[in-house]
C-alpha positions in Angstrom: 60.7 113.1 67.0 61.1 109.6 68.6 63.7 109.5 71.4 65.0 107.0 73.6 63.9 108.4 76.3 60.2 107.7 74.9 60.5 104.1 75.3 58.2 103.3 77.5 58.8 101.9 81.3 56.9 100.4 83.6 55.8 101.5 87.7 57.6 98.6 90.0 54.5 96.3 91.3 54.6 93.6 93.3 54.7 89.7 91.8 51.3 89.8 90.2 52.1 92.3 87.9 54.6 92.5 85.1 57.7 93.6 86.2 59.4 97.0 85.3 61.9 97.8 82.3 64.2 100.3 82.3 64.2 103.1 79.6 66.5 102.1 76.6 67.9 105.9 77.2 68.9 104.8 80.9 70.0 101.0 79.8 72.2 102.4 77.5 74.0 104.7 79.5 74.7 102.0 82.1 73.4 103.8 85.1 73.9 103.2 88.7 71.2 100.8 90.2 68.0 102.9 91.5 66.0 102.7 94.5 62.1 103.0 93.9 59.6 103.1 95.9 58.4 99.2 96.1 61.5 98.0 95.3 64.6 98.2 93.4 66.1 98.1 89.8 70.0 96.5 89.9 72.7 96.0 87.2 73.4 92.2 87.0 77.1 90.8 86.7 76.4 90.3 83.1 75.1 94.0 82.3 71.2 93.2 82.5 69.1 95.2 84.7 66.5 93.4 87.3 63.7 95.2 88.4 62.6 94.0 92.1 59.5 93.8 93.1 57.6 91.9 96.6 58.6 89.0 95.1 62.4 88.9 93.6 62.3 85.3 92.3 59.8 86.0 89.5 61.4 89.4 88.2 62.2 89.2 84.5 65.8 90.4 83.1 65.4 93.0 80.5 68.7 92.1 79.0 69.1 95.1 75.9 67.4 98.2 75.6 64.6 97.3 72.9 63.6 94.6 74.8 61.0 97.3 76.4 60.5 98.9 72.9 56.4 97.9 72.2 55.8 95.8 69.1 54.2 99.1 66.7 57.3 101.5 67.0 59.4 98.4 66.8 57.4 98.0 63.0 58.6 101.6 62.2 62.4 101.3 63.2 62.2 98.6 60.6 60.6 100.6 57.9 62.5 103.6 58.7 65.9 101.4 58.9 65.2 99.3 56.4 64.4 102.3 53.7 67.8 104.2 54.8 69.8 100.4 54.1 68.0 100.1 50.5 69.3 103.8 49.4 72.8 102.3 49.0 71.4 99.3 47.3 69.2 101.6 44.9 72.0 104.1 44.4 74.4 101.9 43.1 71.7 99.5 41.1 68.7 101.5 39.8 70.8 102.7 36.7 71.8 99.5 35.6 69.4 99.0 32.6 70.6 102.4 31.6 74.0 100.8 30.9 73.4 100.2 27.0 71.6 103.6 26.7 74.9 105.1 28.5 77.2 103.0 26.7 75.4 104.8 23.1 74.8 108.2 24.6 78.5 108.5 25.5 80.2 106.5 22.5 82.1 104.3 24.7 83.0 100.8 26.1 81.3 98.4 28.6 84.2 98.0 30.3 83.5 102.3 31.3 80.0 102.0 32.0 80.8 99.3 34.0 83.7 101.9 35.8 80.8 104.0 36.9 79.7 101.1 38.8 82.5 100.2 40.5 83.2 104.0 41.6 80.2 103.9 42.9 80.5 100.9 45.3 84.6 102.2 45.8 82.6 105.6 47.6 80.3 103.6 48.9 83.1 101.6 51.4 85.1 104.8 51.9 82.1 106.8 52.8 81.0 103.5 55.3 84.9 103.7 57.1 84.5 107.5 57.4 80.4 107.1 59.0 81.4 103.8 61.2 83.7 105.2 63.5 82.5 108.7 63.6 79.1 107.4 64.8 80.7 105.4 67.3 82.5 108.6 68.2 79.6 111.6 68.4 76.3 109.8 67.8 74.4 107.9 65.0 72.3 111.4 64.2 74.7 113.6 62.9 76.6 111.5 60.7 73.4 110.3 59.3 71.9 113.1 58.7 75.4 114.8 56.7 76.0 112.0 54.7 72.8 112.1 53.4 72.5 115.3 52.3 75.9 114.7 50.3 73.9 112.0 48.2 71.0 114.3 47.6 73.8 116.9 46.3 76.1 114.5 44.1 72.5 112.5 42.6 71.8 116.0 40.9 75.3 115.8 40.0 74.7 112.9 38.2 71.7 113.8 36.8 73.5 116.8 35.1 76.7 115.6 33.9 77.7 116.5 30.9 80.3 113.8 30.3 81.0 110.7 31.6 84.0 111.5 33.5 81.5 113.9 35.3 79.5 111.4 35.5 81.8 108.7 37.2 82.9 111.4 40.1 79.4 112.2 41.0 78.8 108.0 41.1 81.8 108.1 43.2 80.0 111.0 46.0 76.8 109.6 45.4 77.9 106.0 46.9 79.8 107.8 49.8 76.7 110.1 50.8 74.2 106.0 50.7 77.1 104.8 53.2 75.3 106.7 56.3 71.7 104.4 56.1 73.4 101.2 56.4 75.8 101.7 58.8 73.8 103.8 61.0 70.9 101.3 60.4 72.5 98.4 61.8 74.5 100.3 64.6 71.2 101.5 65.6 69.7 97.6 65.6 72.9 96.7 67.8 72.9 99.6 69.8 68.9 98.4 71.3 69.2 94.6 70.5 71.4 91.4 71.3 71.3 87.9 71.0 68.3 85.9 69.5 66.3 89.6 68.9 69.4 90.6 67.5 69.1 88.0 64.9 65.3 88.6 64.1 66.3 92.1 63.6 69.4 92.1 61.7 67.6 89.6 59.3 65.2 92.0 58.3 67.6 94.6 57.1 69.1 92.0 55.7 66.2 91.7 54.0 66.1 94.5 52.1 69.8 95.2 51.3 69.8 91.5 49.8 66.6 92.5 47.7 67.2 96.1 47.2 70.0 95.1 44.5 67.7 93.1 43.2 64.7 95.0 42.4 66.8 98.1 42.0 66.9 97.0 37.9 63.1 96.1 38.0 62.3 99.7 39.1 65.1 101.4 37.0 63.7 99.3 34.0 60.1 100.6 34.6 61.3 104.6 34.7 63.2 104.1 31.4 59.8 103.8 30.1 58.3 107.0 31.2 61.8 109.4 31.4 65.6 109.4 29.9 68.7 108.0 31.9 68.8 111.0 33.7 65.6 110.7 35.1 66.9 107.4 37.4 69.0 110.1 38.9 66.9 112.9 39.8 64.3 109.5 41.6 67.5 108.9 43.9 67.6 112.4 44.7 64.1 112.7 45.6 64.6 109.6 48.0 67.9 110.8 49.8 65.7 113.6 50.5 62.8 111.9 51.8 65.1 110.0 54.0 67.1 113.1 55.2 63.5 114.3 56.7 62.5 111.1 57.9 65.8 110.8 59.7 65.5 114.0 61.0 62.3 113.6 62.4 62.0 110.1 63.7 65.8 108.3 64.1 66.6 108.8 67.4 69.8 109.0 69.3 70.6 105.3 70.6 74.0 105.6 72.2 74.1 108.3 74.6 77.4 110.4 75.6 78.4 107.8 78.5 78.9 105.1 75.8 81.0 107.0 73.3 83.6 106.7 76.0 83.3 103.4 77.6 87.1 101.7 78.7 88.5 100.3 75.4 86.7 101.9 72.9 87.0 105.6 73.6 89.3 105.9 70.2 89.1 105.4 66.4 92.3 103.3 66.9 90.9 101.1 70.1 87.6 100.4 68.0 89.6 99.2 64.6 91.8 97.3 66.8 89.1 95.8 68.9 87.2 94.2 65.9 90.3 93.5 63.7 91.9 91.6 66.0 88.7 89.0 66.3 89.5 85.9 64.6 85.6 85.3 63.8 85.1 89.0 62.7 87.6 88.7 60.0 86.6 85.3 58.8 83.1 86.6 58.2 84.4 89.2 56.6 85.7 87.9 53.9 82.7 85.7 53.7 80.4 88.5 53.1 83.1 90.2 51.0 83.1 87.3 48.5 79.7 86.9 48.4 78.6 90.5 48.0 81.0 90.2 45.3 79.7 87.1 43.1 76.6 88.6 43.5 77.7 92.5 42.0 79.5 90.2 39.5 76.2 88.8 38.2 74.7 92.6 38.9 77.3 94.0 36.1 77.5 91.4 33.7 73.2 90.6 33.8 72.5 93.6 31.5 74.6 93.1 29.0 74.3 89.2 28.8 70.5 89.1 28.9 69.7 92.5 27.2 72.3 91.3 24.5 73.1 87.4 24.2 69.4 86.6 25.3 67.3 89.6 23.3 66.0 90.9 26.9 63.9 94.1 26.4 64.5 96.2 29.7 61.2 95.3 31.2 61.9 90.8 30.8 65.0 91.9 32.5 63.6 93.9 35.2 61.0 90.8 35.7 63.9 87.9 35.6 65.6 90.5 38.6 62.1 89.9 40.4 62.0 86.4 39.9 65.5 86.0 41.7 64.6 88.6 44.7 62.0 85.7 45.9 65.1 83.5 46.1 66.9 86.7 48.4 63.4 86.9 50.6 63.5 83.2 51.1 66.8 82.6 52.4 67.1 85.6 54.2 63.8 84.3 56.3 64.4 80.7 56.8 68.2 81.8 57.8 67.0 84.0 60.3 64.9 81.1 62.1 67.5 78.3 61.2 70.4 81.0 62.7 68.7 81.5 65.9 68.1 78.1 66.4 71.4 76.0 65.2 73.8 78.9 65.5 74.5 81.4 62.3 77.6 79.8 61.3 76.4 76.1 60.7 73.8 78.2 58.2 76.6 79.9 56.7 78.2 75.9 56.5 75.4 75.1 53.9 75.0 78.1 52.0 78.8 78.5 50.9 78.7 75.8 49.8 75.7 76.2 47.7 77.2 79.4 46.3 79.9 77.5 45.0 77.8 74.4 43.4 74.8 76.7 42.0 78.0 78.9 40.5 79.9 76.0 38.9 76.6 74.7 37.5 76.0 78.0 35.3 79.3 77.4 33.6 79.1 73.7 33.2 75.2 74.5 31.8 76.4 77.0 29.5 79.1 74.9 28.0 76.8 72.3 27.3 74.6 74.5 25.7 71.9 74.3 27.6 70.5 78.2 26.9 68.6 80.7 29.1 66.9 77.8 31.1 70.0 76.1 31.6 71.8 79.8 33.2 68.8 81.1 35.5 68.0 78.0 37.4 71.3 77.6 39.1 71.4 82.1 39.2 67.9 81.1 41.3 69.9 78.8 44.0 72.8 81.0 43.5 70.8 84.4 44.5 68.9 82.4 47.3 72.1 81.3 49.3 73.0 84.6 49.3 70.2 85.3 51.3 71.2 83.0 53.7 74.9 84.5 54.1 74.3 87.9 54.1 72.2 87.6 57.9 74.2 85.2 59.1 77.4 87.3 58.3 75.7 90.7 59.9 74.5 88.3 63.3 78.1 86.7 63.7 80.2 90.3 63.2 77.9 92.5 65.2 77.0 90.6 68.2 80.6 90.1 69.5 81.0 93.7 69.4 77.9 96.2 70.4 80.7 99.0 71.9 81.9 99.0 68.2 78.9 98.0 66.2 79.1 101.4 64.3 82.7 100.4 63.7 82.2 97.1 62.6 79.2 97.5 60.4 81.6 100.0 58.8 84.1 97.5 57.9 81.7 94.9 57.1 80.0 97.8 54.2 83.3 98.4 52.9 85.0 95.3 52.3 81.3 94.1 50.9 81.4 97.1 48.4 85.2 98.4 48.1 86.2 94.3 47.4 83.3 94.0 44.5 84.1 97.2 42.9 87.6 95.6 42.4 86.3 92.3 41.5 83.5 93.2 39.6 85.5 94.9 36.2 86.9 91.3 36.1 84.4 90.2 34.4 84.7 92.4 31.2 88.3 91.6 31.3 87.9 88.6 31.0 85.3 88.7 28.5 87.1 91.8 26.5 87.0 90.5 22.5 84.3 88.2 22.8 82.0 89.7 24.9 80.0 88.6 28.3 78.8 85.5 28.3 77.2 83.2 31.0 80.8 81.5 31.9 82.3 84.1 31.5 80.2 85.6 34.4 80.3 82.8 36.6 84.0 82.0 36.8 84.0 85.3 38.9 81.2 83.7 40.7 82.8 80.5 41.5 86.1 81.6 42.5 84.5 84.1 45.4 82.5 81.4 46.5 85.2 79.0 46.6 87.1 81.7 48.6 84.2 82.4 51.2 83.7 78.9 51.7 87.5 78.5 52.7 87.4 81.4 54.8 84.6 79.3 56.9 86.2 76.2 57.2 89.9 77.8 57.8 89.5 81.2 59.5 86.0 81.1 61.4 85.6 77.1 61.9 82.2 76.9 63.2 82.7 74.5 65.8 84.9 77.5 68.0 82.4 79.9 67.8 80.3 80.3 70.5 76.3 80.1 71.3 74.3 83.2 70.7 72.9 84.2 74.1 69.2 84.9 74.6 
């Protein structure tokens, strides 16, 4: 199992040579400044550690733990991290081009398939306010590892219920065992990372929980080939197992004992009221919180309105989900160069207010009649500006507070998830008698996006927040 003690340091030398880092176990744990034997290793004002050599002047500043981490194990946090944030993705999406097969198999409504879905996401925030803090409190293992396991359990739930009642309160156990991967994930990232690497870092699981929801429905489209609905289910049970082992064996422990109690964060209480309290925090929160909400809006509504308005067989739906996730990759890349240079919230300036053009021009395209074409070219903009928030929201949040990331990530997962599982059933009230239709869709859309984009302007006003440091 990887450790934190494993990452690697460095024998003090004298100016020729590269100078020392400190082990991310030691950098974590804030220890006092050591003597060696050709020099010395300080703490900095700012919380960096200095290793001394002959020549102080030239000494580099390791200023976060996975500064030292080398470049190949720094590949595999990512792919293990990365694969723990898509299970809540994947939970709550792969089943959605089951929804008309449920819909018949159970004799009921879309607006209760569409209640499974929105359980799912309501367990998925609970689960992430119960895993936030209580990693911040004993460690990022256990709770990872627990939480897990319960979305092994409740996915053979699912697989077995008889009715859909059954069905919904597995959905609901199953999102609240995927809450551990993404919480845990990015408290992890925080816990070795800051500043520009932060960014780099963050934007890669932000990567893959943009694009996870949208290639969930292209992989849940090709197993309805091969197996029934229930088959989706036993898949995500297979996977929470493979990442239970894989946690078990390779996630190490990245905040030791002597930071669970650090002055001002030692209680649930002191964490909540550290990050609520930030101005910034809570305007990015409602950014992401909209915007993870027009997007679950279109997640819902997609089946029925291409499957049925458009005559989409589940495979050309699974392929138009594919089509958008290049959009996700896109923005979520150039955002992370664009954040670390100009500052995440000038990106988040532009792509709110993309969301809330590309939105406006599905309805105003569908009222004039201008068909498929005239709904999935704007959906294309729409889907790619979220991968320029999403990043950008995770960077802004978690670098103001690493003593709380766990916390905060927590917050940030559940008002993502617990505010679209409210939001998302509006859209088959609103289209209850005549069905889902592309405006019917998008007037969610817009009037998240209009809210996000408020929330910038209003709550966080880019021009208070501050630089990123190195």
């Amino acid at each position: 199992m990887l450790d934190t003690a494993s990452i690697p340091t460095q024998r003090p030398a004298d100016s020729s040579d590269h100078a020392p880092v400190a082990p991310a176990a030691s950098r974590a744990s804030a220890p006092e400044p050591a003597r060696t034997p050709t020099g010395s290793i300080r703490t900095t004002a700012t919380g960096a550690i200095r290793s001394l050599g002959s020549n102080p002047a030239t000494a580099p500043i390791v200023l976060h733990p996975g500064d030292s981490i080398p470049n190949r194990r720094r590949v595999l946090y990512i792919v293990l991290l990365g694969a723990l944030t898509a299970l809540g993705p994947f939970t709550i999406d792969l089943y959605l081009p089951a929804f008309p097969v449920l819909q018949e198999d159970f004799g009921t409504t879309e607006a209760a398939i569409q209640l499974t879905l929105s359980g799912t996401m309501v367990g998925f925030a609970l689960g992430q306010l119960i895993v936030g803090p209580l990693s911040d409190k004993v460690g990022r293992r256990i709770p990872l590892l627990v939480v897990t396991a319960l979305h092994v359990l409740a996915s053979i739930a699912a697989a077995l219920a008889p009715t859909l009642e059954m069905l919904a309160v597995a959905r609901v156990f199953m999102g609240a065992g995927a809450a551990a991967g993404g919480v845990v994930a990015a408290a992890v990232v925080r816990d070795l990372f800051g500043g520009r690497r932060l960014v780099v870092m963050l934007s890669r699981l932000a990567l893959v929980s943009g694009v996870a929801p949208v290639l969930a429905p292209l992989v849940g489209s090709a197993l309805l080939v091969f197996m029934p609905w229930r088959g989706i289910f036993v898949v995500l049970g297979v996977y929470g197992s493979i990442m239970l082992v894989a946690a078990a064996i390779f996630i190490p422990e990245t905040l030791p004992p002597a930071r669970r109690h650090e002055k001002g964060a030692t209680t649930v209480w002191q964490r909540y009221r550290s990050v609520l309290t930030d101005r910034v925090f809570i305007g990015v929160l409602i950014i992401g919180g909209m915007t993870f909400s027009g997007l679950f809006s279109y997640l819902s509504a997609s089946s029925f309105l291409f499957q049925e308005t458009y005559d989409f067989d589940p495979q050309q739906y699974g392929l138009l989900f594919a089509a958008n996730s290049l959009g996700v990759v896109l923005g979520v890349q150039a955002a992370s160069r664009l954040a670390a240079r100009f500052g995440p919230q000038w990106v988040l300036a532009w792509s709110t207010g993309v969301l809330v053009v590309a939105a406006t021009a599905i309805i105003v395209t569908d009222q004039l009649g201008l068909g498929l074409w005239g709904t999935i070219i704007p959906l294309f903009f729409f889907m790619t500006a979220c991968g320029f928030t999403f990043p950008c929201v995770q960077v802004l949040a978690l670098d103001r507070h690493g003593r709380a990331a766990g916390t905060a990530q927590s917050i940030i997962g559940a008002s993502n998830f617990g505010v679209a599982g409210v939001i998302t059933p509006l859209v088959g009230w609103i289209s209850a008698g005549a069905g889902i239709t592309a405006t019917t869709m998008a007037a969610v859309m817009v009037g998240c996006a209009v809210i996000g984009t408020l929330s910038l302007w209003i709550i966080v006003r880019p021009r208070t927040v501050e630089r990123l440091a190195p």
